[in-house]
ZAKE-628475 format. One record per residue: residue in one letter; residue number from 1; y, z negated, x negated of N, C-alpha, C in turn; chain. Coordinates in steps of 0.05 Angstrom, whole numbers, always signed. Atoms other than C-alpha are relative to their C-alpha. Layout:
<site resn="a" resi="NUM" n_y="Y" n_z="Z" n_x="X" ca_y="Y" ca_z="Z" ca_x="X" c_y="Y" c_z="Z" c_x="X" chain="A"/>
...
% end
This chain:
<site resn="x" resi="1" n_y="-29" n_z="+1" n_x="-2" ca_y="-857" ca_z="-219" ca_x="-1721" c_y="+13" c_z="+12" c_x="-25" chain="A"/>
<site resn="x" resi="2" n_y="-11" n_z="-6" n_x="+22" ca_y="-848" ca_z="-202" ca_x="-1795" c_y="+9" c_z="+25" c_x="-3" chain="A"/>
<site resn="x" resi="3" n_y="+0" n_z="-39" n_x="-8" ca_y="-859" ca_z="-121" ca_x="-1779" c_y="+19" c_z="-2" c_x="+21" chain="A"/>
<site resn="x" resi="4" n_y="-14" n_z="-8" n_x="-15" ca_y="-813" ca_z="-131" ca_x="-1724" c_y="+33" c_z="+2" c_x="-14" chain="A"/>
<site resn="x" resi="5" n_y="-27" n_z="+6" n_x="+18" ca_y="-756" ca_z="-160" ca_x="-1776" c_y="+4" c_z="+21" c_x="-13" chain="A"/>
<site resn="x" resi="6" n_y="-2" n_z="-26" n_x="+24" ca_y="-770" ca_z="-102" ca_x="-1827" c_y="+8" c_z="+24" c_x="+15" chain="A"/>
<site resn="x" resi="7" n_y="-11" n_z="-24" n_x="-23" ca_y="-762" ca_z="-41" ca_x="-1765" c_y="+29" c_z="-14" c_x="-5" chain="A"/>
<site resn="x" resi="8" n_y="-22" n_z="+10" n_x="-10" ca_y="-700" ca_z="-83" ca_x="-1743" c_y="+25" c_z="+7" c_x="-28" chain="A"/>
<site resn="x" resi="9" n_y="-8" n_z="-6" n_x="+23" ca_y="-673" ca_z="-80" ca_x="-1813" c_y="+10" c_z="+18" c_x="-12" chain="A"/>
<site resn="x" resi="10" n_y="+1" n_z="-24" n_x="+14" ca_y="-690" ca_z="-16" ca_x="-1835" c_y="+23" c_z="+21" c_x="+26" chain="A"/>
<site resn="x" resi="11" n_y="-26" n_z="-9" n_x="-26" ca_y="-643" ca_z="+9" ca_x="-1762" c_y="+24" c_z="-7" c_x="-20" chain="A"/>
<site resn="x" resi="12" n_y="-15" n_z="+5" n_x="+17" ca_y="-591" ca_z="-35" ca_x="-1799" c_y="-3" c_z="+15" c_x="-26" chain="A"/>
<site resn="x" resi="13" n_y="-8" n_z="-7" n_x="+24" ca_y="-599" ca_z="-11" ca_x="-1867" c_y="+11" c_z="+26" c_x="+10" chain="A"/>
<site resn="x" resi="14" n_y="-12" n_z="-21" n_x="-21" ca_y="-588" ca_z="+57" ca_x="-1825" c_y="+37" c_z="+10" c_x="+1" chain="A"/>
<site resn="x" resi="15" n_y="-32" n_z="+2" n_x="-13" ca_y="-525" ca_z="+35" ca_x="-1801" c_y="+21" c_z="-1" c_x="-21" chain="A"/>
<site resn="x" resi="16" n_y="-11" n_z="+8" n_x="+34" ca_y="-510" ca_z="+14" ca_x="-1875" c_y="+15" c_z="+23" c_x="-12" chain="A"/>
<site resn="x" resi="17" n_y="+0" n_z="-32" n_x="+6" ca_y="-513" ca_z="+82" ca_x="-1892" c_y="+24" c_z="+14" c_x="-1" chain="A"/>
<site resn="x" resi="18" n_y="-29" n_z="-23" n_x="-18" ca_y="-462" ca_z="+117" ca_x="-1843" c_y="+27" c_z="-23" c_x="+3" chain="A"/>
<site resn="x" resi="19" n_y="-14" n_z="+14" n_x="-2" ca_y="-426" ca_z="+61" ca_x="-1842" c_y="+21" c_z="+4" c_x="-32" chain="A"/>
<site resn="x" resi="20" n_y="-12" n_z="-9" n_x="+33" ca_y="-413" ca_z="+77" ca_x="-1924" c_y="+19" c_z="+25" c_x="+4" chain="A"/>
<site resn="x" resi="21" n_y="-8" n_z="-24" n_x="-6" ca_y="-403" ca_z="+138" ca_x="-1897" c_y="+34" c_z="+5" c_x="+9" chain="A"/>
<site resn="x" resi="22" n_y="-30" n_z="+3" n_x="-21" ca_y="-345" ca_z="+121" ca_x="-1851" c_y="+24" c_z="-9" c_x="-18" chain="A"/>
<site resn="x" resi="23" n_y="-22" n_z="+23" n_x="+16" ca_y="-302" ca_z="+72" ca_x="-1904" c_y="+4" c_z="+22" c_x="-21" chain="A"/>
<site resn="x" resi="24" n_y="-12" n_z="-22" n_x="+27" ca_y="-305" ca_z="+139" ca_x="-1954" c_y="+15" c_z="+19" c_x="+18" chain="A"/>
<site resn="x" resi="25" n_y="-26" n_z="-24" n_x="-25" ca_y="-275" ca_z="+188" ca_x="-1885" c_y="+23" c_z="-24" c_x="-4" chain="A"/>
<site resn="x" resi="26" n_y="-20" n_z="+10" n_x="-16" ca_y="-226" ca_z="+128" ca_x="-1872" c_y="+22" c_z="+4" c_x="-26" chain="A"/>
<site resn="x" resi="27" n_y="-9" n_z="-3" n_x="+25" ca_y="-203" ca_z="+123" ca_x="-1946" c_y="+10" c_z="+29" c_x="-10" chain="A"/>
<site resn="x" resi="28" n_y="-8" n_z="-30" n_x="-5" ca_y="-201" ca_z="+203" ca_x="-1945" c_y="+26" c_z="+10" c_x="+18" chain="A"/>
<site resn="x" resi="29" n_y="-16" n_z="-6" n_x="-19" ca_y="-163" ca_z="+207" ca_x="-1883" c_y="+24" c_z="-15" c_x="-3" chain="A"/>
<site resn="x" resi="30" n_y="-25" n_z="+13" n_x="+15" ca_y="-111" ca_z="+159" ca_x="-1911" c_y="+25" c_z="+6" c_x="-15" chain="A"/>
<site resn="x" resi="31" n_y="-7" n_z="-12" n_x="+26" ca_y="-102" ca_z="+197" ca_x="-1967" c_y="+16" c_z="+23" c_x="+9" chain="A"/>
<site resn="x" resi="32" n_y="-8" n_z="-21" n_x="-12" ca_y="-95" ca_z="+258" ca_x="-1930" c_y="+29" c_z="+7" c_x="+24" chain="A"/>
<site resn="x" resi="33" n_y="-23" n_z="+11" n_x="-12" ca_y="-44" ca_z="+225" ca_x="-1879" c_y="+25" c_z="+6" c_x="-23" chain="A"/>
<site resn="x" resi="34" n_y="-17" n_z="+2" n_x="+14" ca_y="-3" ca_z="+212" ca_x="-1939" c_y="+17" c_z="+17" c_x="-15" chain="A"/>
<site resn="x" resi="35" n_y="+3" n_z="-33" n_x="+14" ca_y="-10" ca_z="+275" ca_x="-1972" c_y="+20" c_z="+19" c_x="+14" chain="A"/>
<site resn="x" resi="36" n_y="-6" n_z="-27" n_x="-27" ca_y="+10" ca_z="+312" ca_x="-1905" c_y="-20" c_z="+21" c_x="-3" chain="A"/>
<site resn="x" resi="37" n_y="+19" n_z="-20" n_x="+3" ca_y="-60" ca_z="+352" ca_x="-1918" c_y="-4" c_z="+2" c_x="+21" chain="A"/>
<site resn="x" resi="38" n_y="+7" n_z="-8" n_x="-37" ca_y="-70" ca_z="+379" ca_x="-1838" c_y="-30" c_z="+10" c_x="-12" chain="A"/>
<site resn="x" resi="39" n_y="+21" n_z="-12" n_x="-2" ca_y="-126" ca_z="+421" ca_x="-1876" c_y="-29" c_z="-18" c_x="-4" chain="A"/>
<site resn="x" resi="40" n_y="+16" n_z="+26" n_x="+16" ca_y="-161" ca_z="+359" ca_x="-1907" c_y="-2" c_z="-16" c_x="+21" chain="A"/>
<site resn="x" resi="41" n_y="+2" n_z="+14" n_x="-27" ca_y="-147" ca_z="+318" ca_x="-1847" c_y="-11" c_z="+8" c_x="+18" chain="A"/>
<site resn="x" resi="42" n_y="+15" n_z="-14" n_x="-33" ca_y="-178" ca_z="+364" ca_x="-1798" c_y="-26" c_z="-9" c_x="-12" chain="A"/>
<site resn="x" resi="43" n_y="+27" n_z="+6" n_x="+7" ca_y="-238" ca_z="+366" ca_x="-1843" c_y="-12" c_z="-28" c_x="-6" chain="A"/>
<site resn="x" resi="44" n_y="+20" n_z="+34" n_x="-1" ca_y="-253" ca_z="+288" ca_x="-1851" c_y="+7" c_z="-2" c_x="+30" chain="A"/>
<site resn="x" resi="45" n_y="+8" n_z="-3" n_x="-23" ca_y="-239" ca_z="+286" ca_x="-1777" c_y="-21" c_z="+4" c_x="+14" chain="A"/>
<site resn="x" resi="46" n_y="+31" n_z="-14" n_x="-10" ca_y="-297" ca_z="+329" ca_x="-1763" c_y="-16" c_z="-14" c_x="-9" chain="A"/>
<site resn="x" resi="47" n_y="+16" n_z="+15" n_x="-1" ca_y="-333" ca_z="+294" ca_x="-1808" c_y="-6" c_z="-25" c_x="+5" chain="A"/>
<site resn="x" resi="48" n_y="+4" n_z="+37" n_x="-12" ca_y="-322" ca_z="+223" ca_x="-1779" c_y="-2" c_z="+3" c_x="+27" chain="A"/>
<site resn="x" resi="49" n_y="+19" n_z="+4" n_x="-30" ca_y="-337" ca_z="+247" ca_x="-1710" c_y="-24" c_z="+6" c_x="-2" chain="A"/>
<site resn="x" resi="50" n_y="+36" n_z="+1" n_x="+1" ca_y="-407" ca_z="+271" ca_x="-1728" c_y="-4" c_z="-18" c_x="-10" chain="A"/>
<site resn="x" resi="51" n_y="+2" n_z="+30" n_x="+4" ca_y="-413" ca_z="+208" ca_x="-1765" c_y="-4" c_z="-23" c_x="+16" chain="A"/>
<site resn="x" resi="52" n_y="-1" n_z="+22" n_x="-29" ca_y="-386" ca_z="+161" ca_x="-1703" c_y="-27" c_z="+8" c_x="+17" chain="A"/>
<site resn="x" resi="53" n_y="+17" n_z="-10" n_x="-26" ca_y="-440" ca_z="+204" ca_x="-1658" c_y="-36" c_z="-9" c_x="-15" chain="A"/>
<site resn="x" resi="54" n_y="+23" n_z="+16" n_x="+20" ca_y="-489" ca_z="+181" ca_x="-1715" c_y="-12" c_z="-31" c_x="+6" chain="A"/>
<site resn="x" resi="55" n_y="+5" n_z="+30" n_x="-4" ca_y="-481" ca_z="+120" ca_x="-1716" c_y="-1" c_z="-15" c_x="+41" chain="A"/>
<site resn="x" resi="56" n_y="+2" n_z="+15" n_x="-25" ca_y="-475" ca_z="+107" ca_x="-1635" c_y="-17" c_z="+13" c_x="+6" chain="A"/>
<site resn="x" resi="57" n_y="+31" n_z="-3" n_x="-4" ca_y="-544" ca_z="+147" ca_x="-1641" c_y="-14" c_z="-27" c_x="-7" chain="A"/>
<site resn="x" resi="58" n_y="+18" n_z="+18" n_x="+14" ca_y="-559" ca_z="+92" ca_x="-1689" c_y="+1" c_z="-37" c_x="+14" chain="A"/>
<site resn="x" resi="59" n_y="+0" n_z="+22" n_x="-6" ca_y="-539" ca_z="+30" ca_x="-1643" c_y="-4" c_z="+6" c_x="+26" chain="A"/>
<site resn="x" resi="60" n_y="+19" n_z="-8" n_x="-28" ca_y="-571" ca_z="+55" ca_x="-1582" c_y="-34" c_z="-7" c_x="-15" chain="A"/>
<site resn="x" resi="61" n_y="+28" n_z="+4" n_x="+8" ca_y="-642" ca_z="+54" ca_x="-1632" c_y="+11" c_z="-31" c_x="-20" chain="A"/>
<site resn="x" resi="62" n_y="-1" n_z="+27" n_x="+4" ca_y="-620" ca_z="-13" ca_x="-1657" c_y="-4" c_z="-20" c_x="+18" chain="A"/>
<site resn="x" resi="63" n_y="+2" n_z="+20" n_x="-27" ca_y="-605" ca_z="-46" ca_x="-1591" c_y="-41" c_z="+4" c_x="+14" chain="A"/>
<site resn="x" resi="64" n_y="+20" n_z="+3" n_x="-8" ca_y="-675" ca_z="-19" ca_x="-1571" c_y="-19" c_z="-9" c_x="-15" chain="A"/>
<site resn="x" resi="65" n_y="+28" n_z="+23" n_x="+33" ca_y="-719" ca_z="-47" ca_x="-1637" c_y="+18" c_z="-22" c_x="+4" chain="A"/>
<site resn="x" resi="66" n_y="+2" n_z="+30" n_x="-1" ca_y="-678" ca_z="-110" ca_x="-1625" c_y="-17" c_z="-12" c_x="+34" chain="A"/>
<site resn="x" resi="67" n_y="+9" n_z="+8" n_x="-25" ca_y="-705" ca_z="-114" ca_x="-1552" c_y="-32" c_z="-2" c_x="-14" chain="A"/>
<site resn="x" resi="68" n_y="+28" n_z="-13" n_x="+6" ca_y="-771" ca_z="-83" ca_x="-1576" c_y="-8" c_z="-27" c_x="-15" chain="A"/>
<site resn="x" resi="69" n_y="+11" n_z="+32" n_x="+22" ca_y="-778" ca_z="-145" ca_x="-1630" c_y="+21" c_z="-32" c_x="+19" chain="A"/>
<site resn="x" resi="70" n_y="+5" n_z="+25" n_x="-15" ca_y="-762" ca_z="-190" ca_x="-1568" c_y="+26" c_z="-22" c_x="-10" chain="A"/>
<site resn="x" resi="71" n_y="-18" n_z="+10" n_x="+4" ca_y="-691" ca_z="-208" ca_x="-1593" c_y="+21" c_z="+4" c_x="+14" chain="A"/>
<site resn="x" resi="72" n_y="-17" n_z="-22" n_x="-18" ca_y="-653" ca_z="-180" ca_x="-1526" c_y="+28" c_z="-29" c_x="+5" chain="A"/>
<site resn="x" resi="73" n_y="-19" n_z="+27" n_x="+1" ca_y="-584" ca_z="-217" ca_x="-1532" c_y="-2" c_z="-15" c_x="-14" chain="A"/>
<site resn="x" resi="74" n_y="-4" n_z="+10" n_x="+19" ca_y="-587" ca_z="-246" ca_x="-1591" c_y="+14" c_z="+3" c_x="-27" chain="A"/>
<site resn="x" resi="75" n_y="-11" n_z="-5" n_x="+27" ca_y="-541" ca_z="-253" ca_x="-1648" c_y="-12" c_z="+4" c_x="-18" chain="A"/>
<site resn="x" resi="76" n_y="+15" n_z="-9" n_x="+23" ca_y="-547" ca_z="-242" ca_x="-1713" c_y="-13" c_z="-25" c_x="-14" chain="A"/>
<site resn="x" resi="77" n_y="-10" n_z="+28" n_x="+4" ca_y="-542" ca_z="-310" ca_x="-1726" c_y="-30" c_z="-14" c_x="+5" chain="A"/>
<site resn="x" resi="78" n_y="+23" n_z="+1" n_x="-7" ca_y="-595" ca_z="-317" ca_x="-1681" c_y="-29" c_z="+2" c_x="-6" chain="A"/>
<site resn="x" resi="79" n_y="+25" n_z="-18" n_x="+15" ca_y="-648" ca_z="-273" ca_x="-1708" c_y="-9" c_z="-10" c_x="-24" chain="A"/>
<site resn="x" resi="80" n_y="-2" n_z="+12" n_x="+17" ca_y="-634" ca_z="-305" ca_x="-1769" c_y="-21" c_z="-19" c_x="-15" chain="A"/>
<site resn="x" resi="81" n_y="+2" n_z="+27" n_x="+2" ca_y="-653" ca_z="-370" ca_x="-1752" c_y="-32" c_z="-2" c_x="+9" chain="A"/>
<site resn="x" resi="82" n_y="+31" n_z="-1" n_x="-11" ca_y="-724" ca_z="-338" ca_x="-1722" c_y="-7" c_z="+13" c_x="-30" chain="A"/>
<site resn="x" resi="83" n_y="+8" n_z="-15" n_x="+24" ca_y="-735" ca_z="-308" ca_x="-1790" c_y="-19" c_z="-20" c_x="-28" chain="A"/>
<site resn="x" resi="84" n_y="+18" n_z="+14" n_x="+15" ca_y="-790" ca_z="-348" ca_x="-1829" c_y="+5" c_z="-4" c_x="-30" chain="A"/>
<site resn="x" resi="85" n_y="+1" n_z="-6" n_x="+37" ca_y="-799" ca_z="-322" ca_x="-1898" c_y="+36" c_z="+2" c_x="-7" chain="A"/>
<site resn="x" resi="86" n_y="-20" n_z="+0" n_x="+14" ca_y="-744" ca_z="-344" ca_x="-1941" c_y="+18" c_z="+28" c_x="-16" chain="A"/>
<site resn="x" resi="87" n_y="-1" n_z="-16" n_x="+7" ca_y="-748" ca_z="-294" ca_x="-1977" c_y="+24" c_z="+33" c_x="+9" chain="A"/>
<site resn="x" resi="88" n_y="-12" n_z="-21" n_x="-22" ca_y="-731" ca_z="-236" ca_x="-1913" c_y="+18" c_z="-8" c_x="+3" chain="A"/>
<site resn="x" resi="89" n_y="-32" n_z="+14" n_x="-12" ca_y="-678" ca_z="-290" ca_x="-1889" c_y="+18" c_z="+15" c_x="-16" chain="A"/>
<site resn="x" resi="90" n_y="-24" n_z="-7" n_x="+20" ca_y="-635" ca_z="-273" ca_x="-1945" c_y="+1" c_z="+27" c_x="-3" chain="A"/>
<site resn="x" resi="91" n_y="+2" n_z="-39" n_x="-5" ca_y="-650" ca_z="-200" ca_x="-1946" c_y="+21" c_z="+7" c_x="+25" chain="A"/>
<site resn="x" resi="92" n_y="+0" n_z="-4" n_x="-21" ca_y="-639" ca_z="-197" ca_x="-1878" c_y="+37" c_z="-11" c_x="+13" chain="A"/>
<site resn="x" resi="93" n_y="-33" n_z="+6" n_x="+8" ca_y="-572" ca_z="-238" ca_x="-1886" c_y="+26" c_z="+8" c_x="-10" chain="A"/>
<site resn="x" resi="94" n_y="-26" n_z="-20" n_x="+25" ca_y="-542" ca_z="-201" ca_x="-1945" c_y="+7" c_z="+37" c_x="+26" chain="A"/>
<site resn="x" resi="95" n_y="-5" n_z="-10" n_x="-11" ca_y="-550" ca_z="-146" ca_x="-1899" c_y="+11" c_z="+11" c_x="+24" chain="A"/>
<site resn="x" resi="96" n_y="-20" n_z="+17" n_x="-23" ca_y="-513" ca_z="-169" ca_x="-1834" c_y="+22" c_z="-3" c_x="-5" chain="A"/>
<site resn="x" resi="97" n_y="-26" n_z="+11" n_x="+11" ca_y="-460" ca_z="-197" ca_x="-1882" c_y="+7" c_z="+32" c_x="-9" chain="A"/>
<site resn="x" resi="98" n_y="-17" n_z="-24" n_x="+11" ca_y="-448" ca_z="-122" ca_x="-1918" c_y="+11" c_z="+7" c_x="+21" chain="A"/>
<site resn="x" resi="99" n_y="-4" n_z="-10" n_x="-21" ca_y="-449" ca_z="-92" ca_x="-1848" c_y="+26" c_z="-10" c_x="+8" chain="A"/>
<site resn="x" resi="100" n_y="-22" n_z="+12" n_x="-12" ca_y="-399" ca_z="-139" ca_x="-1823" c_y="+29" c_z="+0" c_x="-20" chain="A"/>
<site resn="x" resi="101" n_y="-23" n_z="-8" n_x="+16" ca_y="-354" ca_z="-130" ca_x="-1883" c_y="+6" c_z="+32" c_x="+5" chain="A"/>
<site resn="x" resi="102" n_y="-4" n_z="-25" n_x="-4" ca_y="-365" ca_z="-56" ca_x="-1877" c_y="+28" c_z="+9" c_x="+21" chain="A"/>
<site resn="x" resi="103" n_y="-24" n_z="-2" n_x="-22" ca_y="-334" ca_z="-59" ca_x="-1814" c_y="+24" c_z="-8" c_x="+2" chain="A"/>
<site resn="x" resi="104" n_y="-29" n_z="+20" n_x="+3" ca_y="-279" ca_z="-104" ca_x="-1821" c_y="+12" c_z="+27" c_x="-9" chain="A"/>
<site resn="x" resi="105" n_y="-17" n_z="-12" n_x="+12" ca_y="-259" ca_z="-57" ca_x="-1876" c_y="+6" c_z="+25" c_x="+12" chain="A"/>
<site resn="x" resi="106" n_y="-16" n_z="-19" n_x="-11" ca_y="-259" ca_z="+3" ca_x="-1841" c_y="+15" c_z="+2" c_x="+30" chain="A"/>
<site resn="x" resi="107" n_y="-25" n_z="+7" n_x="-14" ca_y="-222" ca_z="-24" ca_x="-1777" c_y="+30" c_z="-4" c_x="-25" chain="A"/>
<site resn="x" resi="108" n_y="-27" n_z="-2" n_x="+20" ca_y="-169" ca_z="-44" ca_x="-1833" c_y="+17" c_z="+27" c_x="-6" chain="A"/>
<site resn="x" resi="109" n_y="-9" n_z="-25" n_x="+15" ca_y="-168" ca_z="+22" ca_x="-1864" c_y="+14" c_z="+13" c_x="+33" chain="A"/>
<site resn="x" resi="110" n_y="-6" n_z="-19" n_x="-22" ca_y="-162" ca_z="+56" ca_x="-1794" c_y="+23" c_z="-6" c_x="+23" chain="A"/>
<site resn="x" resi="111" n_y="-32" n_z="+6" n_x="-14" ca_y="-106" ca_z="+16" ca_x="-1767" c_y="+27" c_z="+1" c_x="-18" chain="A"/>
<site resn="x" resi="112" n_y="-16" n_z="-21" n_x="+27" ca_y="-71" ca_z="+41" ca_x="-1837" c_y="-2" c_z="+23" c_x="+7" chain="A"/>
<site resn="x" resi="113" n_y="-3" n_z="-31" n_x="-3" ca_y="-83" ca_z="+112" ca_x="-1820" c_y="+11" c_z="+5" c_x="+24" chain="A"/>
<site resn="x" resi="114" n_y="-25" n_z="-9" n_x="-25" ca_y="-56" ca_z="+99" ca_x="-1751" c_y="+20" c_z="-6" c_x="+4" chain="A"/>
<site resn="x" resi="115" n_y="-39" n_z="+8" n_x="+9" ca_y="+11" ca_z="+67" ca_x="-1773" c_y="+8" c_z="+21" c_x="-14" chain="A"/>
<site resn="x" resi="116" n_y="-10" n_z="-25" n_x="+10" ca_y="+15" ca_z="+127" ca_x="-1821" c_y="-1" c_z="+22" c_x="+19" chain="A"/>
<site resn="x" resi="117" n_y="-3" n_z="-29" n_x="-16" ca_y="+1" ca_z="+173" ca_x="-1773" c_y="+28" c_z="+7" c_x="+29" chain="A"/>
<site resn="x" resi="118" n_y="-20" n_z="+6" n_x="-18" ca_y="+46" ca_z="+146" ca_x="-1723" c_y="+29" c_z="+3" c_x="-10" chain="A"/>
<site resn="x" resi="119" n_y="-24" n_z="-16" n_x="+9" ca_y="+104" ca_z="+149" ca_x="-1772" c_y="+3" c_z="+21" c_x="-15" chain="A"/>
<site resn="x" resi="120" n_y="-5" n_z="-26" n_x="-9" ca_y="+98" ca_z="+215" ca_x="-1788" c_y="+3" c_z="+12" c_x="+16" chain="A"/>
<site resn="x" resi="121" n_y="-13" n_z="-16" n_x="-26" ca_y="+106" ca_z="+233" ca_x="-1720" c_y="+22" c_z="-6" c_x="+5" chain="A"/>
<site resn="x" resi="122" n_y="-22" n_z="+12" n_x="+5" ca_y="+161" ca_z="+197" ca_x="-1721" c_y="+23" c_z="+25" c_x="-8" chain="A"/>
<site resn="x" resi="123" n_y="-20" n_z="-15" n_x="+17" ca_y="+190" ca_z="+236" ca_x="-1770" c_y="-4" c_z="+27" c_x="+0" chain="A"/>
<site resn="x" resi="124" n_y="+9" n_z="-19" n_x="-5" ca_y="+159" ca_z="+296" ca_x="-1747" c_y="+21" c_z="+8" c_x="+25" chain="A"/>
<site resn="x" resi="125" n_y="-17" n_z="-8" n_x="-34" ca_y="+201" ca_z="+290" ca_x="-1674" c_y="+24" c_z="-5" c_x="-10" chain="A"/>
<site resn="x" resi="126" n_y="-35" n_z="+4" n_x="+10" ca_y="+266" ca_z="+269" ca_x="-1717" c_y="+12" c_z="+25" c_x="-5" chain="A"/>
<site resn="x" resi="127" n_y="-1" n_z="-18" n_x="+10" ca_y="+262" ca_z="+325" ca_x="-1755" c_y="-1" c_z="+23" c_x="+28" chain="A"/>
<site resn="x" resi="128" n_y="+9" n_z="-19" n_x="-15" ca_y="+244" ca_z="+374" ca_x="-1696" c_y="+27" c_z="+3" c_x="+20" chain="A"/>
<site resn="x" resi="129" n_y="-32" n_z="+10" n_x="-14" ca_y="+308" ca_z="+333" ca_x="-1655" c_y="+21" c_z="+15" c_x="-5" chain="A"/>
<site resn="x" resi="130" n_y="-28" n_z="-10" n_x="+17" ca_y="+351" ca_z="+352" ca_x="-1706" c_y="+7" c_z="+32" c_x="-9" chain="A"/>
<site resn="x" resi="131" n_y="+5" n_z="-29" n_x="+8" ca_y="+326" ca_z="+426" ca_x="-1712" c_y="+3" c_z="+8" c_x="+33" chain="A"/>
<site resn="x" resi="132" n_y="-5" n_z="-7" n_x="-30" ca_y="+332" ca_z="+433" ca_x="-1640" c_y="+31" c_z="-3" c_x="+8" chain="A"/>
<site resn="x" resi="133" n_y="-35" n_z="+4" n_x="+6" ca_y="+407" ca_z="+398" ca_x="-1646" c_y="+17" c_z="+23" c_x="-12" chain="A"/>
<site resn="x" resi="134" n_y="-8" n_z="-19" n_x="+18" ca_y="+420" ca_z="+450" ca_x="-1692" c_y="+0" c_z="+27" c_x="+11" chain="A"/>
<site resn="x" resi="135" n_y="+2" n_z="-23" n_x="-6" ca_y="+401" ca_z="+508" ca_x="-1659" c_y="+20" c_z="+0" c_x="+30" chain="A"/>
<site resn="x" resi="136" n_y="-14" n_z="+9" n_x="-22" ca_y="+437" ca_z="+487" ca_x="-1592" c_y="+30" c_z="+11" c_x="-3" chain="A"/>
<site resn="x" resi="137" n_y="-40" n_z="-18" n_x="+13" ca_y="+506" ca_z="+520" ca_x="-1636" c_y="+17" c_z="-37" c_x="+7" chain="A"/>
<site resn="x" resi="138" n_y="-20" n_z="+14" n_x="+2" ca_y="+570" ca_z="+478" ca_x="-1630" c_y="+21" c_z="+7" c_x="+22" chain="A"/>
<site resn="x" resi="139" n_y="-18" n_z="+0" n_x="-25" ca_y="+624" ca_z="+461" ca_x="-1582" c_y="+22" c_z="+7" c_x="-11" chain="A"/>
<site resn="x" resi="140" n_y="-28" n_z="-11" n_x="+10" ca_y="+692" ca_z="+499" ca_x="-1595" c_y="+21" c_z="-15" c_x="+22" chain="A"/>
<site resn="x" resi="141" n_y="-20" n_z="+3" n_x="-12" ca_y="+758" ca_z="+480" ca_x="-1571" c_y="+6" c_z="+3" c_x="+21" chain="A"/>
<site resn="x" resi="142" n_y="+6" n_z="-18" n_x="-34" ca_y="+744" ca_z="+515" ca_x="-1505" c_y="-17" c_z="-16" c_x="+17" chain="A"/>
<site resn="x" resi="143" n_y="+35" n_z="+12" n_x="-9" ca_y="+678" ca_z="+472" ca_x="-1488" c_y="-16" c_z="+14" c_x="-6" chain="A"/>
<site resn="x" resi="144" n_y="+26" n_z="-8" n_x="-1" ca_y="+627" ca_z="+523" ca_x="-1496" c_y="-1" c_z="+0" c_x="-21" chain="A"/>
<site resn="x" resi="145" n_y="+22" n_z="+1" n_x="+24" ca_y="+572" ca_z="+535" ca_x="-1537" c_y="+4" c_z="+15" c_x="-17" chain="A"/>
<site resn="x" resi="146" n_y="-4" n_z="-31" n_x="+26" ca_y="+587" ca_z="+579" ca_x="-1596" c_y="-26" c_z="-4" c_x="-7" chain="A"/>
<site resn="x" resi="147" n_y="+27" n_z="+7" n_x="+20" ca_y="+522" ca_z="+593" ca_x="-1639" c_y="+18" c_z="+7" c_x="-26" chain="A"/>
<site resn="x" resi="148" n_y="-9" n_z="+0" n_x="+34" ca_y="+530" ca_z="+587" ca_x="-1713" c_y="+3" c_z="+33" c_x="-5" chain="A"/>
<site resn="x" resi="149" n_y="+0" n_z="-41" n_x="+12" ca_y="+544" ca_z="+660" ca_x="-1744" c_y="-5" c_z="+0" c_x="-25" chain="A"/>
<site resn="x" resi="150" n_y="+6" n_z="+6" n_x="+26" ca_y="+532" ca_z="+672" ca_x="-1804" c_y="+23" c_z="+32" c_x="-18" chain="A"/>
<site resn="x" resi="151" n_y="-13" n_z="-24" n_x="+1" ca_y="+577" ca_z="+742" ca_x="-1800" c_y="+24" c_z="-4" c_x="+7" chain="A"/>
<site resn="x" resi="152" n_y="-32" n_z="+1" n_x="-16" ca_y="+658" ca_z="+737" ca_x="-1792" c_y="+3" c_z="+27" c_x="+22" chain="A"/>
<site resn="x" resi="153" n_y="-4" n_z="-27" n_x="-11" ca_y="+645" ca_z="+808" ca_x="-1774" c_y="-8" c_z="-5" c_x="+35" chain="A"/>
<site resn="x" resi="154" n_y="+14" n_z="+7" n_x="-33" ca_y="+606" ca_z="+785" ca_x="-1707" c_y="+23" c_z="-17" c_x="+8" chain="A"/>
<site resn="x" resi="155" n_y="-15" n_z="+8" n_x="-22" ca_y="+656" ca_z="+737" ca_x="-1685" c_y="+25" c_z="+19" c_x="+9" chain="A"/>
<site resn="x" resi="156" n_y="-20" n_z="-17" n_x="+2" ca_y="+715" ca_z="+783" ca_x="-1690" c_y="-3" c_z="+24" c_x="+24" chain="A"/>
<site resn="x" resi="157" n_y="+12" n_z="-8" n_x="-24" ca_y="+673" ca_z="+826" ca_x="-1640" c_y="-2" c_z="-11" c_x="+22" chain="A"/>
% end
């Protein structure tokens, strides 16, 4: 069982990894939100979807080394509590616990980058409103539409 804990692990440490991976894109893409960098933003984009496709490589070969080590449906919690050597426990613990912080933090971060992102669109369609308002000209005395001139010489024509 002990070789099955250490595979199972070493999947997790895995996940550890890209997971590091992900909390430095989200922190990036934040930044980049804030910034208004489209060019910066495209490129952590890209790289947090090959990342995501990483990691849901990497919990497809997790879910099957937890089956494989005969833990099918079982928490972490669980596994835990089948885990003998003191020693692994706590290994095996600390590592569960980063993971699960990991994640937390980059849900956090990523529902920050989608409140920022959301109000810049915001202010992206205000702005676009008001440039569209603008171009639309003005209503004269008459009702219609005049457009703005910028030439006395043209209206006079």
């Amino acid at each position: 069982m002990q070789d099955n804990i250490k595979k199972y692990k070493a999947v997790l440490e895995d996940c550890l990894v890209e997971c590091r991976k992900m909390l430095d894109f989200e922190t990036e893409k934040r930044r980049a939100l804030l910034d208004s960098d489209m060019n910066n933003l495209s490129a952590v984009l890209q790289s947090q979807q090959a990342t995501m496709m990483k990691l849901e490589n990497l919990e497809k070969k997790r879910i099957a080394t937890q089956e494989k080590a005969g833990f099918s449906d079982m928490k972490a919690e669980e596994i835990i509590e089948k885990i003998t050597d003191e020693k692994e426990k706590q290994s095996f613990t600390s590592t569960v616990n980063e993971l699960r912080t990991l994640v937390e933090e980059i849900q956090r971060l990523n529902k920050i980058s989608i409140d920022i992102a959301k109000s810049n669109l915001k202010i992206a369609n205000t702005i676009l409103q008001q440039q569209s308002s603008d171009e639309a000209g003005v209503y004269t005395s008459t009702g219609s539409n005049a457009k703005w001139s910028s030439s006395s010489f043209e209206e006079k024509i």
